[in-house]
C-alpha positions in Angstrom: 84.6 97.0 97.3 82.1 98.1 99.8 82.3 94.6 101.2 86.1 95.4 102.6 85.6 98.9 103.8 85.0 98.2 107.5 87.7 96.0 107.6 90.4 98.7 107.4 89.8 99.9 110.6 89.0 96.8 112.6 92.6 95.6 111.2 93.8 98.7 112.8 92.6 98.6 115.8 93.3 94.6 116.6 96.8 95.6 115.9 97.8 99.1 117.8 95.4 96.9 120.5 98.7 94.6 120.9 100.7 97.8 120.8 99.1 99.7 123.3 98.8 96.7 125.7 102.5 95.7 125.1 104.8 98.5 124.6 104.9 99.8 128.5 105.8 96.8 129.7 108.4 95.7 126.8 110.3 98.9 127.2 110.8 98.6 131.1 112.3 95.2 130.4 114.7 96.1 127.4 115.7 99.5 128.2 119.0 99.1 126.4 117.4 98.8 123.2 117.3 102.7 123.3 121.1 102.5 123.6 121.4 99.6 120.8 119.2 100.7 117.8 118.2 104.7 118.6 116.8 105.2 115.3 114.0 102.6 115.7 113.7 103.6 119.1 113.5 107.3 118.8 110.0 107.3 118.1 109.2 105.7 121.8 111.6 107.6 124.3 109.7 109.2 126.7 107.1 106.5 126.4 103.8 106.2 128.3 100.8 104.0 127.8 98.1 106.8 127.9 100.6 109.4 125.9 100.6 106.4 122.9 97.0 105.2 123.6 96.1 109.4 122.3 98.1 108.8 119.8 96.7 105.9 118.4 93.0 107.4 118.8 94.6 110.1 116.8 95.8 108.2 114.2 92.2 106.5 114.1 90.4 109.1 113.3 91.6 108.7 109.1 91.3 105.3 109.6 87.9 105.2 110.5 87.2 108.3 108.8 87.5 107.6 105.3 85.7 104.1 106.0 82.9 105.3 107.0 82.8 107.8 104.2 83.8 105.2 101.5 81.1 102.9 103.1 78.3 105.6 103.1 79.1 107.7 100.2 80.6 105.0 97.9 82.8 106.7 95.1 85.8 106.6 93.2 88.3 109.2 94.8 87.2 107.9 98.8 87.7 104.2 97.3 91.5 105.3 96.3 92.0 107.6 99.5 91.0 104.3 101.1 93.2 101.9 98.7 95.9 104.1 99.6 95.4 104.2 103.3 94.7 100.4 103.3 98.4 100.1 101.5 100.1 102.1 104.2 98.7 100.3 106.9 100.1 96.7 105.0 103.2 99.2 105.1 103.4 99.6 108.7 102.8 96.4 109.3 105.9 94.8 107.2 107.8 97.5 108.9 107.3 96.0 112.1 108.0 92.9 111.0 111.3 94.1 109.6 112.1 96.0 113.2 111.8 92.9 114.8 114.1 91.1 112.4 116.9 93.7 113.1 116.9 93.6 116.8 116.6 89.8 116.6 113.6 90.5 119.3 110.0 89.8 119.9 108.4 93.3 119.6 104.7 93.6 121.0 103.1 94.2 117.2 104.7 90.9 115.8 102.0 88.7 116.3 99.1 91.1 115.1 101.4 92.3 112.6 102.0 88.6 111.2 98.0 87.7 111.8 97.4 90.6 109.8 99.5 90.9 107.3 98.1 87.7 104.8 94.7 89.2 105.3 95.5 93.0 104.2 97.5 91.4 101.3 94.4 89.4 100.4 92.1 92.4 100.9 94.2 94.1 98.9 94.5 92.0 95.9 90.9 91.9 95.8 90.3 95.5 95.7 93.0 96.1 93.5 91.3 94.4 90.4 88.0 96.5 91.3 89.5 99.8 91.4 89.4 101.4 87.9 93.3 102.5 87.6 93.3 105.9 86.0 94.8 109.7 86.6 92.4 109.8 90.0 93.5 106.7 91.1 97.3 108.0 90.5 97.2 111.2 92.0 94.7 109.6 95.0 96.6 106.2 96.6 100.0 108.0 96.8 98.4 111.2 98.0 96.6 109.3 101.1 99.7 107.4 101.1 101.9 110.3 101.8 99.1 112.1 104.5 99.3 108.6 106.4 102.8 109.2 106.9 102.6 112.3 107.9 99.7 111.2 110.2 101.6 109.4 112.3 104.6 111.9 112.5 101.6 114.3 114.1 100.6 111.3 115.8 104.0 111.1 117.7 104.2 114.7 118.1 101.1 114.6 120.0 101.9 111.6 122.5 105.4 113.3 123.3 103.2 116.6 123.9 101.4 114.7 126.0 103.9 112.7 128.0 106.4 116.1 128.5 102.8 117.8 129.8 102.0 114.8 131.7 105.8 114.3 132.9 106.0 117.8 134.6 102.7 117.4 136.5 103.8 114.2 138.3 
């Protein structure tokens, strides 16, 4: 198990990488898609690089977090809470994938999200037959599951603090 640990965030961060380098410039040219499909877009409306950048360092922090714990202080609940983050990231990356499909467009996180995505899945067959499934293991994967997602809600709330701050001092 130890032996995929690191991996979680490195995967992470190669992907938002994309993000954060692409996004700006994709929403200048397609500004209609905020028109077209709100609900995916909703998320991204008052965009700005260094408002999403802070929220991606944000949403690092677990990432990394529980790593290093999991990687330093091997044991069975931060191996789940990791498991469990590691699935929601595989998450976020099919739902990309599946955003992409439904506007018919290239979205800067396709190609991470596609590079990725066979390697998570590989990682986590692996560590699924060395976690010992039991009421821990139950109660921990859809518990860090669940804090992931609401991660990245606090996540957004933070970049769109940032960008109306930022947008009133400009």
């Amino acid at each position: 198990m130890k032996d995929y640990i690191l991996l979680l965030p490195i995967i992470f961060i190669f992907h938002d990488m994309e993000e954060i380098i692409g996004f700006g410039r994709f929403f200048k040219k397609n500004p209609d898609l905020f028109e077209r499909f709100p609900k995916v877009t909703a998320p991204y409306r008052d965009f700005s690089t260094a408002g999403f950048a802070l929220a991606v360092y944000e949403e690092f922090i677990p990432f990394f977090g529980v790593s290093f714990l999991a990687y330093y202080f091997p044991n069975e609940i931060l191996y789940d809470m990791w498991f469990g983050i590691f699935l929601s990231l595989a998450a976020h990356l099919l739902v990309h994938i599946g955003h992409a499909l439904y506007i018919r467009k290239y979205i800067p996180c396709v190609a991470t999200s596609a590079l990725c995505l066979p390697i998570s899945a590989a990682i986590i067959y692996k560590c699924a037959k060395l976690i010992t499934f039991n009421a821990v293991t139950i109660a921990c994967i859809p518990l860090a599951f669940v804090l992931m997602i609401a991660n990245l809600k606090f996540a957004h709330f933070i970049m769109h603090k940032f960008n109306k701050k930022n947008e009133k001092e400009i």
